[in-house]
C-alpha positions as CSV (number, residue, x, y, z in Angstrom):
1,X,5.4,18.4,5.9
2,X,4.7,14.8,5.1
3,X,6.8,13.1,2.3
4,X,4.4,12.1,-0.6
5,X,5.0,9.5,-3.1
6,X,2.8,9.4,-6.2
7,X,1.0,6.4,-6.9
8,X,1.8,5.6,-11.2
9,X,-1.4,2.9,-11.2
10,X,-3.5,5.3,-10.3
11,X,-1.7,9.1,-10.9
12,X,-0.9,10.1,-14.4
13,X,-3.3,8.0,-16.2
14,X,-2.9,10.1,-19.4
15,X,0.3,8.7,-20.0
16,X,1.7,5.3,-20.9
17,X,3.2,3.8,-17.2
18,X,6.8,3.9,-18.3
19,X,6.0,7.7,-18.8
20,X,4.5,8.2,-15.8
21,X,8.2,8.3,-14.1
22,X,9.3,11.9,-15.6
23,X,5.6,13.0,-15.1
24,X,5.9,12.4,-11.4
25,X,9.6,13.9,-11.1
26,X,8.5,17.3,-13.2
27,X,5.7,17.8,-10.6
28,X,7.6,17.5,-7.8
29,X,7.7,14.0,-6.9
30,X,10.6,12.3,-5.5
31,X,9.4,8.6,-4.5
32,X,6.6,6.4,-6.5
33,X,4.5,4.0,-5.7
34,X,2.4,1.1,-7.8
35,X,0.4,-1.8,-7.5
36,X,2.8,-4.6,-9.6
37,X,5.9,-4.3,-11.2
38,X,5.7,-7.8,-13.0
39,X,5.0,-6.3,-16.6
40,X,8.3,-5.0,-17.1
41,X,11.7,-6.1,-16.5
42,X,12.8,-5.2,-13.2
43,X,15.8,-3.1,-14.6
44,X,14.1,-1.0,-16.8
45,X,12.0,-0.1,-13.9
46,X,15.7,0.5,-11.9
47,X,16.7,3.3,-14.9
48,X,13.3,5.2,-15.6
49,X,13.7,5.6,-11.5
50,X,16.8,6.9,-11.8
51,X,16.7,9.1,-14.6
52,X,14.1,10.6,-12.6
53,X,15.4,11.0,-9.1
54,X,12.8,8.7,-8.0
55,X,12.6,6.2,-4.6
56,X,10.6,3.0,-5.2
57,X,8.9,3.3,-1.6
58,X,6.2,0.9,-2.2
59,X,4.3,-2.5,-4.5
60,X,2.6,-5.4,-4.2
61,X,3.6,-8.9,-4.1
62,X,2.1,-10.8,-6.9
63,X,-1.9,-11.4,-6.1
64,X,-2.6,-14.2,-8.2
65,X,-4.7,-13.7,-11.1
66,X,-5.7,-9.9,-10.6
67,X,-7.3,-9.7,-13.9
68,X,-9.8,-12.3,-13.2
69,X,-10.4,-10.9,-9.9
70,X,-8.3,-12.3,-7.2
71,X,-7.1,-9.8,-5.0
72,X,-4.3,-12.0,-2.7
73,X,-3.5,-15.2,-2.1
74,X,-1.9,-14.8,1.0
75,X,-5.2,-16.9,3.2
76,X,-5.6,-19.4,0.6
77,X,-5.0,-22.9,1.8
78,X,-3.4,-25.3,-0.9
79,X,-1.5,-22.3,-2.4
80,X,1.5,-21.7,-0.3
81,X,3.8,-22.7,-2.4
82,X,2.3,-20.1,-5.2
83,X,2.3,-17.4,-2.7
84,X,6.1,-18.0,-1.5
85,X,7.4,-17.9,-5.3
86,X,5.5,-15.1,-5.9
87,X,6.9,-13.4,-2.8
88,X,10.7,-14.7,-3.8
89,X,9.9,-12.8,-6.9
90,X,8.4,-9.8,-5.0
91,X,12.0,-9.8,-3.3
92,X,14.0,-9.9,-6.4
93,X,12.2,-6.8,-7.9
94,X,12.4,-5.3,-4.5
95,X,16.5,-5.8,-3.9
96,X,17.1,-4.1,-8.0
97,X,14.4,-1.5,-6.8
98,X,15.6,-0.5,-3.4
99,X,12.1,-0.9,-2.5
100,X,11.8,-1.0,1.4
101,X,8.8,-2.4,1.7
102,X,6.2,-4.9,0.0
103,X,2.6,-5.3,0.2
104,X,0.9,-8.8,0.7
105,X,-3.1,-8.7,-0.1
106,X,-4.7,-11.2,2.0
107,X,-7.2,-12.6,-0.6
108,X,-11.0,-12.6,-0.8
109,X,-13.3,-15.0,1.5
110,X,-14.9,-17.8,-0.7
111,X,-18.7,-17.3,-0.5
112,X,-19.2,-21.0,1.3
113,X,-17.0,-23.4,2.2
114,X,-13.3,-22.4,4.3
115,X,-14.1,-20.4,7.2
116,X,-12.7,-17.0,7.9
117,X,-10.7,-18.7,11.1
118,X,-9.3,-20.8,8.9
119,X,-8.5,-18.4,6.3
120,X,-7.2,-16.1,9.0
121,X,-4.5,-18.9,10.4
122,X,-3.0,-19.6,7.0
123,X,-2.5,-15.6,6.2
124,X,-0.8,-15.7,9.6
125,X,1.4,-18.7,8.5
126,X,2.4,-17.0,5.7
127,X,3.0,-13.4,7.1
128,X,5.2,-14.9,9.2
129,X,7.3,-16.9,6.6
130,X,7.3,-13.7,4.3
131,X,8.8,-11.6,6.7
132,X,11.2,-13.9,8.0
133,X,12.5,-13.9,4.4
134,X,12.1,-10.5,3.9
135,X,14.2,-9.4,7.4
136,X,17.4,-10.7,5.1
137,X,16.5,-8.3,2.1
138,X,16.1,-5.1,4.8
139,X,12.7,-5.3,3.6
140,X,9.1,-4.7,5.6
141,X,5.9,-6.5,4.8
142,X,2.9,-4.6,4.7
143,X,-0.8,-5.4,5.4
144,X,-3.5,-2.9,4.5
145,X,-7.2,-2.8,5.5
146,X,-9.3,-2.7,2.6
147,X,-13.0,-1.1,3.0
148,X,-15.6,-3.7,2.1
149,X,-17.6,-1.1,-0.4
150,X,-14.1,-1.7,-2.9
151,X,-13.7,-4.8,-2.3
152,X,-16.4,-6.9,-1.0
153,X,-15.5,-10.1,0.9
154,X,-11.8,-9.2,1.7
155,X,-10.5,-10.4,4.8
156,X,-8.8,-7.5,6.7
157,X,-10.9,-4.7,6.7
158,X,-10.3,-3.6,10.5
159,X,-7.5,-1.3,11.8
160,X,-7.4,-3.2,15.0
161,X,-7.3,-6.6,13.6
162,X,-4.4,-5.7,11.5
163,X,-2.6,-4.4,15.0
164,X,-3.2,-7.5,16.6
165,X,-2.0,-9.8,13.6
166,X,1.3,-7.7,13.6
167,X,1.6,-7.8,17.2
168,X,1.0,-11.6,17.5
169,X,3.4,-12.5,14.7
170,X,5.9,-10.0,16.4
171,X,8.2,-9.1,13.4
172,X,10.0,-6.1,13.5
173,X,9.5,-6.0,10.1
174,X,5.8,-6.8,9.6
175,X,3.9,-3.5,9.5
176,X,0.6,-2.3,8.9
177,X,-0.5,0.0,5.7
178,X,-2.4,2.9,7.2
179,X,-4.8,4.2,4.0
180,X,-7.0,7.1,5.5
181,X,-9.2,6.4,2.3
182,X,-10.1,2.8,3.7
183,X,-10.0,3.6,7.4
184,X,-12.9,6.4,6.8
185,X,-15.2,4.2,4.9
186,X,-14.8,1.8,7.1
187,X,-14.4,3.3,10.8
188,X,-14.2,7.1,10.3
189,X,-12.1,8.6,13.7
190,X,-8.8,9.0,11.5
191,X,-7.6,11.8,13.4
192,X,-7.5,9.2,16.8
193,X,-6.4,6.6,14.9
194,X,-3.3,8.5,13.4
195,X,-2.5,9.7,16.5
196,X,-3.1,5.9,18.7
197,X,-1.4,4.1,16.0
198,X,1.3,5.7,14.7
199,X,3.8,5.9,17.8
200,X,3.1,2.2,18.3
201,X,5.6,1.7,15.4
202,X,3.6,-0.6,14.0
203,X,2.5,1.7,11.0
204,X,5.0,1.5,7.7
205,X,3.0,3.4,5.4
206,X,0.3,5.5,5.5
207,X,-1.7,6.2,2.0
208,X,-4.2,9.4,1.2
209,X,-7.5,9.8,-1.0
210,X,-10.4,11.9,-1.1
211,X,-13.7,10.6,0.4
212,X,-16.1,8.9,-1.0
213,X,-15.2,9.4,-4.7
214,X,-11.4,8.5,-4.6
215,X,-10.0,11.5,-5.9
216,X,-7.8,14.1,-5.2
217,X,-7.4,14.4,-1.1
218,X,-8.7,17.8,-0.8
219,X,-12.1,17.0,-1.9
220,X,-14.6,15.2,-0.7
221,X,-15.4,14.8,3.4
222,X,-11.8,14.3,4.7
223,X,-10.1,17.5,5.8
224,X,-6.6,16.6,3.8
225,X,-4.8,19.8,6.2
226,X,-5.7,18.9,9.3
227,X,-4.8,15.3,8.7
228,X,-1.3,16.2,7.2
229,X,-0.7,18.3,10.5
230,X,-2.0,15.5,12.8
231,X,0.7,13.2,10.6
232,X,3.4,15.8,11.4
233,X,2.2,16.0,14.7
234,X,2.7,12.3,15.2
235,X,6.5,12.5,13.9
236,X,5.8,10.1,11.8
237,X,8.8,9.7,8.6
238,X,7.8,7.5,6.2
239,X,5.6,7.6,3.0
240,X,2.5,9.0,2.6
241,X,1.1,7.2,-0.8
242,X,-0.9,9.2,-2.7
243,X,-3.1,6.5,-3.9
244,X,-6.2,8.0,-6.2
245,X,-7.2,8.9,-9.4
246,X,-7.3,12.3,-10.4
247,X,-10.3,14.1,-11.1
248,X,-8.8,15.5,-14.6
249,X,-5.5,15.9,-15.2
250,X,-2.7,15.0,-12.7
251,X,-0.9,17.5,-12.5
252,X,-3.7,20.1,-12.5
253,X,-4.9,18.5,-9.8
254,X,-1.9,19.2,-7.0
255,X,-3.0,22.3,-5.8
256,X,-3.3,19.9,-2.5
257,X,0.5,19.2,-2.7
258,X,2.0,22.9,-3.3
259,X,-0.3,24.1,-0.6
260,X,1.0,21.7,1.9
């Protein structure tokens, strides 16, 4: 069976986020996830993980200004400096976490004005530099595919263009973030995919929601069993993110999980 890690920005909504920790370890949980760790001090973090039993498998390097709608600044020319503090800090929470890995968001294309080619060769630029820093740390730098319904305009949406940005970089320790959820919207073939991609190495992470509605992975149109026994298949042993928001209640909604 796959090892699952509940995602606290999403999971366990009906608690505050420090709470979330024990809520995740009572179900059953024994690694997390989250978008940003930035709001609280990166030891506090350390001991709700530890009181819990938890891992730290997974976050994001700072995005910019997420609350007024940046998603990444990782392909924005004139803000390389921003982007490697904010990675530096990314690595600081990540050595107090013993967080593995860290995920950089590639940023949103402009409406007019810097083309995507352009945009494309400064993410590269900076993919490279963040995990040449992050090989020090033991740390692997993640890039995700983001469906275009979620988030229009952002610039990796395709599988195979994630591949090939890992591949022409060619650090060990860049990865790509496999999220079923995105990679149905977008393509659909998951079951191919998981099975091309995965024994290329090149997959770090892989991430699970239900289709279309982002709920629990056992509802919608994605066949949750199957795709856990294709994962198993594969031999894949990392994470498997469980990255959505509960119908109702969190925990009444594992059914999923136990069944596994």
């Amino acid at each position: 069976m796959p090892r699952f890690a509940a995602n606290l920005s999403m999971m366990y909504a009906e608690h505050e986020f420090p709470d979330r920790f024990a809520a995740a370890a009572d179900d059953g949980f024994t690694a997390v996830e989250y978008l940003f760790p930035y709001e609280y001090p990166a030891e506090q973090l350390r001991r709700l993980l530890d009181a819990g039993g938890l891992r730290q498998v997974l976050f994001n390097a700072p995005p910019g200004d997420f609350a007024a709608g940046e998603r990444g600044i990782a392909s924005i020319p004139g803000r390389e400096d921003e982007f490697r503090d904010g990675f530096w800090r990314a690595l600081t929470y990540a050595e107090t976490l013993g967080c593995p890995r860290v995920h950089v968001m590639a940023g949103l294309l402009p409406p007019a004005g810097v083309g995507r080619g352009d945009r494309l060769a400064v993410y590269r630029r900076n993919l490279a530099w963040a995990a040449e820093q992050a090989a020090g740390n033991g740390v692997d730098v993640m890039i995700e595919p983001i469906n275009q319904r979620d988030m229009p305009g952002y610039l990796l949406s395709l599988q195979d263009e994630a591949h090939e940005i890992v591949t022409e970089i060619g650090a060990p320790n860049l990865k790509v973030q496999l999220d079923l959820y995105h990679c149905q919207i977008t393509e659909g073939d998951v079951t191919v995919r998981l099975r091309s991609d995965i024994p290329t190495g090149r997959v770090g992470h892989l991430q699970i929601a239900g289709v279309p509605d982002r709920h629990e992975p056992d509802s919608g149109e994605l066949a949750i069993g199957h795709l856990l026994a294709v994962i198993d298949e594969t031999g894949f042993d990392g994470w498997v993110g469980c990255e959505y928001r509960p119908a109702a209640g969190t925990s009444d909604g594992l059914g999923w999980m136990r069944a596994s």
